[in-house]
PDB file of the backbone (N, CA, C, O) and the ligand in Angstrom, with CONECT records:
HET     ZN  A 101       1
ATOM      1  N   UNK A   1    -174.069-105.248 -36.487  1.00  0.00           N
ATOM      2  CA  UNK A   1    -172.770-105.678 -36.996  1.00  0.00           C
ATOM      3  C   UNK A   1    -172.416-107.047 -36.418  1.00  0.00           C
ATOM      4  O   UNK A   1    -172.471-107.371 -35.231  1.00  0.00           O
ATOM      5  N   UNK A   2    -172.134-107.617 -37.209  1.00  0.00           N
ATOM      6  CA  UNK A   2    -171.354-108.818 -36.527  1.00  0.00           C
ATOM      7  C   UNK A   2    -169.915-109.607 -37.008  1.00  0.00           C
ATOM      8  O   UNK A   2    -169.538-109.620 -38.180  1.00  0.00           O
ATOM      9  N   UNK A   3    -169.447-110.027 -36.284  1.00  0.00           N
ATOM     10  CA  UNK A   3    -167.861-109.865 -36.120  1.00  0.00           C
ATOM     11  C   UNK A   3    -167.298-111.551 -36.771  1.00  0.00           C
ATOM     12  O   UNK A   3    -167.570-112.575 -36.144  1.00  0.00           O
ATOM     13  N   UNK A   4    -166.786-111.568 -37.621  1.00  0.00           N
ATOM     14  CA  UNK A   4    -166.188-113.172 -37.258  1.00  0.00           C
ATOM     15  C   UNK A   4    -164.563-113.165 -37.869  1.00  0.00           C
ATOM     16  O   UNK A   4    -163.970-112.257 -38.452  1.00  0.00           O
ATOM     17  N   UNK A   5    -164.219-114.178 -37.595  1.00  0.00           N
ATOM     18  CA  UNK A   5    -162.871-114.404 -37.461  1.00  0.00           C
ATOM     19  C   UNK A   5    -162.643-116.082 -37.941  1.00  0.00           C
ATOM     20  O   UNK A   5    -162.932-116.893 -37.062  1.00  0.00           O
ATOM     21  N   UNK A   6    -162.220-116.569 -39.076  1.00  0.00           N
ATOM     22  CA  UNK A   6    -161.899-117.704 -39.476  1.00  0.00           C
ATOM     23  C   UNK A   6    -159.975-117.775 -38.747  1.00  0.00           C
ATOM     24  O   UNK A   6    -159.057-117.075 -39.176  1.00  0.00           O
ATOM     25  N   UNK A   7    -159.851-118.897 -37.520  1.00  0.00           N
ATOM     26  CA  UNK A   7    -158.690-118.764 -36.933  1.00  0.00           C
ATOM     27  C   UNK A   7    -157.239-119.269 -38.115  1.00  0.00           C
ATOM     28  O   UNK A   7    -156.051-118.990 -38.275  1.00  0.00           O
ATOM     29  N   UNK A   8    -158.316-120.178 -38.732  1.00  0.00           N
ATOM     30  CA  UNK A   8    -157.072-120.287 -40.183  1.00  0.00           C
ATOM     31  C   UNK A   8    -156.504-119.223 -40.771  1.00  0.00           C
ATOM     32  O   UNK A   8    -155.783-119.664 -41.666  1.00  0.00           O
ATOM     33  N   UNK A   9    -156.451-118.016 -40.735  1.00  0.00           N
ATOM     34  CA  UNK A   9    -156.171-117.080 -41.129  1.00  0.00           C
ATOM     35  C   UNK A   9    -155.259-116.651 -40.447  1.00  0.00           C
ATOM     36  O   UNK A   9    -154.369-115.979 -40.969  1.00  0.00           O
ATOM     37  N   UNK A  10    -155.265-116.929 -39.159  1.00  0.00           N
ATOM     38  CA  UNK A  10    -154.107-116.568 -38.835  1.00  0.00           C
ATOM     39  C   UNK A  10    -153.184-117.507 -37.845  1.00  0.00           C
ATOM     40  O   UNK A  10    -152.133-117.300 -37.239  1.00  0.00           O
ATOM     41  N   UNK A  11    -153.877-118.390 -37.938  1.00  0.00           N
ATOM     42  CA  UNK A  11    -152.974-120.347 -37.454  1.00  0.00           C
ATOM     43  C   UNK A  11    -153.759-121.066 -38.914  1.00  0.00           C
ATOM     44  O   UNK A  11    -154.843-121.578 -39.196  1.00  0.00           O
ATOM     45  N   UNK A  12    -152.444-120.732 -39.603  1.00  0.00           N
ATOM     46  CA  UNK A  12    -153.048-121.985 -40.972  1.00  0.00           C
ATOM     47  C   UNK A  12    -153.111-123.144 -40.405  1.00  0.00           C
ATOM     48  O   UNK A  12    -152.206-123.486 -39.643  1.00  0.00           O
ATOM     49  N   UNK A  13    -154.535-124.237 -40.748  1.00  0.00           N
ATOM     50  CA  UNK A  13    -154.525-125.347 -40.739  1.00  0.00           C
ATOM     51  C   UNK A  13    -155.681-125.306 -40.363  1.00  0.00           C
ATOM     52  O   UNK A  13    -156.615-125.822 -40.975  1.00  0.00           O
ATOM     53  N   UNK A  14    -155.794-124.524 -39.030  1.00  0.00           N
ATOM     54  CA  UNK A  14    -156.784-124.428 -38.095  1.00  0.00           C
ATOM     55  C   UNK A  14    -157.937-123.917 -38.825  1.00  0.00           C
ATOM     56  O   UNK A  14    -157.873-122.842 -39.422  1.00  0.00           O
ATOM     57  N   UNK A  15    -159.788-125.185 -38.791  1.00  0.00           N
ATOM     58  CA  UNK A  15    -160.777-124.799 -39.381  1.00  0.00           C
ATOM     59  C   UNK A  15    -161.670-124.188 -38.215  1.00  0.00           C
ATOM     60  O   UNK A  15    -162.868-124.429 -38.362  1.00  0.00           O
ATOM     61  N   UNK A  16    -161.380-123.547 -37.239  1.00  0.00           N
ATOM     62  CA  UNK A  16    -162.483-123.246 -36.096  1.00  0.00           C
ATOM     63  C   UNK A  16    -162.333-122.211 -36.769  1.00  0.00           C
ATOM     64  O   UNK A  16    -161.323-121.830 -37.360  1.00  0.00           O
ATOM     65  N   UNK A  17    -164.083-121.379 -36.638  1.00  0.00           N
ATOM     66  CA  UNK A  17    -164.733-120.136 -37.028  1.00  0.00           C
ATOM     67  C   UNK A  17    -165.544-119.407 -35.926  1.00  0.00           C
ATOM     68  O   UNK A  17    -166.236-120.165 -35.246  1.00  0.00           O
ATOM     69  N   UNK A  18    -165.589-118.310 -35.664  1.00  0.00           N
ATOM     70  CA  UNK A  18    -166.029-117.665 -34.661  1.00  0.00           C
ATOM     71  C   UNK A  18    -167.024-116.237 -35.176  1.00  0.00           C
ATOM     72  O   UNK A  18    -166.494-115.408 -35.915  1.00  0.00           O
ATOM     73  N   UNK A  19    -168.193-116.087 -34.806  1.00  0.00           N
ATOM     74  CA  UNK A  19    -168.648-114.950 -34.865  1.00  0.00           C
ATOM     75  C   UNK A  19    -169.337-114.542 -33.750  1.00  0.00           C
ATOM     76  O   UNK A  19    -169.785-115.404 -32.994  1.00  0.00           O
ATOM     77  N   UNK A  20    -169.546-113.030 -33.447  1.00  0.00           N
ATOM     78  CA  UNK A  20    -170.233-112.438 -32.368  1.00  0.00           C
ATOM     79  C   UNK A  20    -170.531-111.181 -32.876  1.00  0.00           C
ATOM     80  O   UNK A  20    -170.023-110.479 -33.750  1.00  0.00           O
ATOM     81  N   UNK A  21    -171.745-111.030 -31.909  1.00  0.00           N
ATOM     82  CA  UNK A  21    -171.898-109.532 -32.368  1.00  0.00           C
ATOM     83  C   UNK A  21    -171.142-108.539 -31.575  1.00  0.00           C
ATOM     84  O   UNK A  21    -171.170-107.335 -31.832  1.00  0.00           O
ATOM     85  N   UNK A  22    -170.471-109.060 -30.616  1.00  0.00           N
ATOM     86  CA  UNK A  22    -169.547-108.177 -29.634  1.00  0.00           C
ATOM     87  C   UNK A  22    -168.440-108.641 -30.019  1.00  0.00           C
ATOM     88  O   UNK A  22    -167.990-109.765 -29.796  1.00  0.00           O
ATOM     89  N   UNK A  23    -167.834-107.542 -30.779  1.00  0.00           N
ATOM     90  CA  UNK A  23    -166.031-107.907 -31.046  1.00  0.00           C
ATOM     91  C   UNK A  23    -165.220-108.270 -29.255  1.00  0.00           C
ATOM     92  O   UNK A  23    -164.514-109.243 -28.990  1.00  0.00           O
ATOM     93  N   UNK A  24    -165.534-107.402 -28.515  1.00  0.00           N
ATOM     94  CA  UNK A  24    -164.844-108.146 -27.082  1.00  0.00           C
ATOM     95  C   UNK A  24    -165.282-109.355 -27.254  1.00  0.00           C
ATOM     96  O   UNK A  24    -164.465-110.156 -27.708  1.00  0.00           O
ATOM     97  N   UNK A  25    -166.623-109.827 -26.963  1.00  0.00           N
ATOM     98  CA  UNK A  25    -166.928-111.050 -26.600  1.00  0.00           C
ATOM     99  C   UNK A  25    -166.217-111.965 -27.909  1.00  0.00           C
ATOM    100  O   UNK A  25    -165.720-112.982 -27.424  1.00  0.00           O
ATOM    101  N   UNK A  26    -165.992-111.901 -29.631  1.00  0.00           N
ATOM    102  CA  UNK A  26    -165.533-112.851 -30.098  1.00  0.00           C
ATOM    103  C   UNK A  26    -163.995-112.522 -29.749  1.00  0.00           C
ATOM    104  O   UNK A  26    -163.585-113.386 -30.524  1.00  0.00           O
ATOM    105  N   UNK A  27    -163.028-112.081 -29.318  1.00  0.00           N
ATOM    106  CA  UNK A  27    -161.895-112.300 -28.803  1.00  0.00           C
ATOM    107  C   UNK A  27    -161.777-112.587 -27.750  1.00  0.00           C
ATOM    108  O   UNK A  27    -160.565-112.563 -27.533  1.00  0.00           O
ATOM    109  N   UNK A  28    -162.355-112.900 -26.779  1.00  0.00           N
ATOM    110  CA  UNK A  28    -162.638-114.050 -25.266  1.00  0.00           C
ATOM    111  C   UNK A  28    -162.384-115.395 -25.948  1.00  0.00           C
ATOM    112  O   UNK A  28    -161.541-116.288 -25.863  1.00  0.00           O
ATOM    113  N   UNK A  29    -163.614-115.116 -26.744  1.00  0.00           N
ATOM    114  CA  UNK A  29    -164.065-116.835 -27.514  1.00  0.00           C
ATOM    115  C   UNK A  29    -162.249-117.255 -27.906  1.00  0.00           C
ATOM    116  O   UNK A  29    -161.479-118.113 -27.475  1.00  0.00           O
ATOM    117  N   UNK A  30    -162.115-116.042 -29.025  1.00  0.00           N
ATOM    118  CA  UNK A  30    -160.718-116.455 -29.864  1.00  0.00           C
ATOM    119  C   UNK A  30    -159.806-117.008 -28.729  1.00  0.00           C
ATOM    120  O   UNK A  30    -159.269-118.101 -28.909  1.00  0.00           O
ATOM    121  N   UNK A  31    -159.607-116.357 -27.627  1.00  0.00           N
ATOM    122  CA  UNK A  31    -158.660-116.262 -26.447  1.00  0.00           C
ATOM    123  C   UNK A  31    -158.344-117.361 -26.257  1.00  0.00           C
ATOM    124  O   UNK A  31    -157.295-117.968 -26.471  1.00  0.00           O
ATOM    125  N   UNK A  32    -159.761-117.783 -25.623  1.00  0.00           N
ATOM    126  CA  UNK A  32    -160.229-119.509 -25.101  1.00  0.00           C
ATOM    127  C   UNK A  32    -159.459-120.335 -26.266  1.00  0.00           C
ATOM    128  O   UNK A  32    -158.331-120.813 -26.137  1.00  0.00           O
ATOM    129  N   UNK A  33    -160.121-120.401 -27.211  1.00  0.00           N
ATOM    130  CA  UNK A  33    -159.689-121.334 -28.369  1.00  0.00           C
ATOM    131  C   UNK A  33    -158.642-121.477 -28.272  1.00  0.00           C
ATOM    132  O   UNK A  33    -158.221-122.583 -27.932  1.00  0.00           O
ATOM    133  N   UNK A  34    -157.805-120.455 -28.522  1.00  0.00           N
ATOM    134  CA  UNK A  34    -155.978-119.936 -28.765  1.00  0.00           C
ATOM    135  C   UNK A  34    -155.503-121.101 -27.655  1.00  0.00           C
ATOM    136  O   UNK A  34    -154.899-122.145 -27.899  1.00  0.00           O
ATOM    137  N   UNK A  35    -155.989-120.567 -26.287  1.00  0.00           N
ATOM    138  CA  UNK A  35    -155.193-121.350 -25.336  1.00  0.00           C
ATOM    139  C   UNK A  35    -155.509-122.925 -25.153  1.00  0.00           C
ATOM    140  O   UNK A  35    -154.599-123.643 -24.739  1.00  0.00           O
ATOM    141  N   UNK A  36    -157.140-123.645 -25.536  1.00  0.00           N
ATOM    142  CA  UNK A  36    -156.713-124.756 -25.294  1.00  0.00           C
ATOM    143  C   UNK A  36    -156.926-125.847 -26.360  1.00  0.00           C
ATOM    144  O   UNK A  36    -157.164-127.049 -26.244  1.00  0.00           O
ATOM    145  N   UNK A  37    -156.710-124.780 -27.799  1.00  0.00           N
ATOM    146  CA  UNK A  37    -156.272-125.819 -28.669  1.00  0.00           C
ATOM    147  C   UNK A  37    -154.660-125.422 -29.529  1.00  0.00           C
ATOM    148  O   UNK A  37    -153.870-126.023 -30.258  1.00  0.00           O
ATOM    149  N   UNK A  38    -154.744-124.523 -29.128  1.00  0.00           N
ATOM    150  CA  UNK A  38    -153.193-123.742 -29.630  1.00  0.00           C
ATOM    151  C   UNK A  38    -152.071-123.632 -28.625  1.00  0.00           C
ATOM    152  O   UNK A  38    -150.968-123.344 -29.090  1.00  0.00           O
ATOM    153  N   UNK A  39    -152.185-123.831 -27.208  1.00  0.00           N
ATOM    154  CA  UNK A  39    -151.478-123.602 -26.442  1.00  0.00           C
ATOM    155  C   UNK A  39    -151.012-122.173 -26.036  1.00  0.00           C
ATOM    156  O   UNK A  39    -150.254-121.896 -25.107  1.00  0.00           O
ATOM    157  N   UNK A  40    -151.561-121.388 -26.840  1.00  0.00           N
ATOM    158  CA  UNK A  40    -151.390-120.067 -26.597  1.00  0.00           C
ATOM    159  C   UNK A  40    -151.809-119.236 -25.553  1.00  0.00           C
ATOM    160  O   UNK A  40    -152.843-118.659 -25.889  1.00  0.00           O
ATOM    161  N   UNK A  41    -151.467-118.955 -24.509  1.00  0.00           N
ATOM    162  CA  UNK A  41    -152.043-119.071 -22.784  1.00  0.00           C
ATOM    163  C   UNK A  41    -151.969-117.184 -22.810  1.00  0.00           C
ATOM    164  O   UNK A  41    -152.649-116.567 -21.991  1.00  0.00           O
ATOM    165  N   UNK A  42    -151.342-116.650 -23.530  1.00  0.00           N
ATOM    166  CA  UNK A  42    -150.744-115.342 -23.669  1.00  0.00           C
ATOM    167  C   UNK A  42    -151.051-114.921 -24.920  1.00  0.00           C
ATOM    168  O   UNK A  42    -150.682-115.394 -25.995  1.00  0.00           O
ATOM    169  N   UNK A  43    -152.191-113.421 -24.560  1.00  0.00           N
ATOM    170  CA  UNK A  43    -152.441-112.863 -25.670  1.00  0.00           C
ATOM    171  C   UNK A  43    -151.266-111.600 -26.076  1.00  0.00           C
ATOM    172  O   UNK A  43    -151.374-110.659 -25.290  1.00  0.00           O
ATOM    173  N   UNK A  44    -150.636-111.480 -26.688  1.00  0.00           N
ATOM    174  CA  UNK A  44    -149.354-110.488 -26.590  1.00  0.00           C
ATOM    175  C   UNK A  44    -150.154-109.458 -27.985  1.00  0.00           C
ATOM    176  O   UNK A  44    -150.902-109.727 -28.925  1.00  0.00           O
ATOM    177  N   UNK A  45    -149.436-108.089 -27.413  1.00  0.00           N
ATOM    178  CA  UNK A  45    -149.697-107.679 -28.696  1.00  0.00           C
ATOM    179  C   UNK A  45    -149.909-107.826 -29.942  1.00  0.00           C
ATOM    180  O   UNK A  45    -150.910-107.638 -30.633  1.00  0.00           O
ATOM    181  N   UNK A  46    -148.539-108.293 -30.242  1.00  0.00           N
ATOM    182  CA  UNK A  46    -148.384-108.687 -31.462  1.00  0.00           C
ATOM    183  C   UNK A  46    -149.603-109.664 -31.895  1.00  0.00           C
ATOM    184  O   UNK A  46    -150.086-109.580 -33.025  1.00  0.00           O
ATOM    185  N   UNK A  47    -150.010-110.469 -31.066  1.00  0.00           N
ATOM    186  CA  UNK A  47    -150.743-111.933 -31.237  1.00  0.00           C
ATOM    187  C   UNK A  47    -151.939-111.120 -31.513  1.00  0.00           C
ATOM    188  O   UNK A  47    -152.162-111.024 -32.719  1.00  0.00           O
ATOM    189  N   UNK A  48    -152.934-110.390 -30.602  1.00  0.00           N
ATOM    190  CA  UNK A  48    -153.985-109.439 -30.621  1.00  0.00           C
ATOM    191  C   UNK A  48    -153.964-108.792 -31.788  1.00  0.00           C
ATOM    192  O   UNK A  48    -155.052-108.835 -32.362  1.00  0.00           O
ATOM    193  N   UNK A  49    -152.797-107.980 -32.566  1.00  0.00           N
ATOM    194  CA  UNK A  49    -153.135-107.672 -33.919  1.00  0.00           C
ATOM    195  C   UNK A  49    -153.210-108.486 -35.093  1.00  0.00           C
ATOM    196  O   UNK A  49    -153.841-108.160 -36.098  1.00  0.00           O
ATOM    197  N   UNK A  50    -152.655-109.396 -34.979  1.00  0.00           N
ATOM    198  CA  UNK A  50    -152.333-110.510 -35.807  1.00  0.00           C
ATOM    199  C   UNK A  50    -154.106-110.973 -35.800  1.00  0.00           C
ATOM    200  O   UNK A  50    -154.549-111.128 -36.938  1.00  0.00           O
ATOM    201  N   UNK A  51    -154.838-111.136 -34.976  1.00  0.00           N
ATOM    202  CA  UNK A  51    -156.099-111.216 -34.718  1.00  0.00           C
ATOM    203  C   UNK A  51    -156.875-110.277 -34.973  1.00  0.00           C
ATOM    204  O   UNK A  51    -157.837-110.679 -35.626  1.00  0.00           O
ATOM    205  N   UNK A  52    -156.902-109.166 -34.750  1.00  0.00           N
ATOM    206  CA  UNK A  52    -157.536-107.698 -34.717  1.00  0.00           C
ATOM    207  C   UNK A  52    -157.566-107.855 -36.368  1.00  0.00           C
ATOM    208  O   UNK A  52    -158.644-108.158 -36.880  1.00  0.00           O
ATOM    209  N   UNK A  53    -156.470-107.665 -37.161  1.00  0.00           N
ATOM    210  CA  UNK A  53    -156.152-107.803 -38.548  1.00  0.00           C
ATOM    211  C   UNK A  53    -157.434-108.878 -39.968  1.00  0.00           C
ATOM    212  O   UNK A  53    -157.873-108.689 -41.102  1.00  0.00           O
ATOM    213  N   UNK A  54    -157.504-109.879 -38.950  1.00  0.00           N
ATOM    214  CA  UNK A  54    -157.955-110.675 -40.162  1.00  0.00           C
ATOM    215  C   UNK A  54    -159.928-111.221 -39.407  1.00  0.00           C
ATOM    216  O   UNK A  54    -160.701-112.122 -39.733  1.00  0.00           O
ATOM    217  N   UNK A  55    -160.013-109.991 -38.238  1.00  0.00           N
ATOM    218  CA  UNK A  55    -161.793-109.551 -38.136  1.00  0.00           C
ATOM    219  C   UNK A  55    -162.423-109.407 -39.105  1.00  0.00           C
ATOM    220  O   UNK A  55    -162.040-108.522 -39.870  1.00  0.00           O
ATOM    221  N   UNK A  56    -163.687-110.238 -39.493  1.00  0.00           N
ATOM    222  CA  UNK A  56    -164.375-108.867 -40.446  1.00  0.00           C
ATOM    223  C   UNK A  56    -165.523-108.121 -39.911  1.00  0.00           C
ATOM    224  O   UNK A  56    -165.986-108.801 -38.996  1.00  0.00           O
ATOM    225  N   UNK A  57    -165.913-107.493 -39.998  1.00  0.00           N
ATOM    226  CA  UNK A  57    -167.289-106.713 -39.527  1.00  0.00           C
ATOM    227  C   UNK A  57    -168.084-106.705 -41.019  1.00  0.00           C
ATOM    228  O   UNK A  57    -167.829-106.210 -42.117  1.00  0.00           O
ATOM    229  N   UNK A  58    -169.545-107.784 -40.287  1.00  0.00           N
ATOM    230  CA  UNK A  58    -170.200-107.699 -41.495  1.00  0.00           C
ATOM    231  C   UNK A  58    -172.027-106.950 -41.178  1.00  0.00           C
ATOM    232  O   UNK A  58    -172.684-107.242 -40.178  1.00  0.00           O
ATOM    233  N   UNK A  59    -172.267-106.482 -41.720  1.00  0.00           N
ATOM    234  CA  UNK A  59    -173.470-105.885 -41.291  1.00  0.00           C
ATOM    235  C   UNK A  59    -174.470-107.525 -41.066  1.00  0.00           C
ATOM    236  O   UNK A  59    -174.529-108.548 -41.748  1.00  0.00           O
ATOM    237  N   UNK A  60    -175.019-107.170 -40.000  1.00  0.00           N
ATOM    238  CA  UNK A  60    -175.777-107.955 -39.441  1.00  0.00           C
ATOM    239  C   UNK A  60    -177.336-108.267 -40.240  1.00  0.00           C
ATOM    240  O   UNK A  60    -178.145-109.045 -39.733  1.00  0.00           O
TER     241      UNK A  60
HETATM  242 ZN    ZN A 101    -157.560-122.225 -34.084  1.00  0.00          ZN2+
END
């Protein structure tokens, strides 16, 4: 399986794309990104589903 996450989806504008085959490991990645191109230093719930939400899992 492998995991990706287009961050435009859920920060319109934003073209960074992320895949992993470890959903933990691509939400580290997302994390990182969030905080030092988004300023987003704090993953909050809400923020984590908002993320969790627009994953896809695609067979590998
Ligand atoms: Zn982004």
């Amino acid at each position: 399986m492998i995991f990706k996450l287009a961050c435009g989806d859920v920060m319109p504008g934003c073209a960074s794309t992320f895949e992993n085959i470890d959903r933990t490991s691509l939400m580290q990645d997302v994390a990182a990104h969030a905080a030092s191109d988004h300023g987003i230093t704090e993953i909050t719930p809400d923020v984590h589903a908002a993320i969790n939400g627009h994953v896809q899992a695609l067979p590998a």
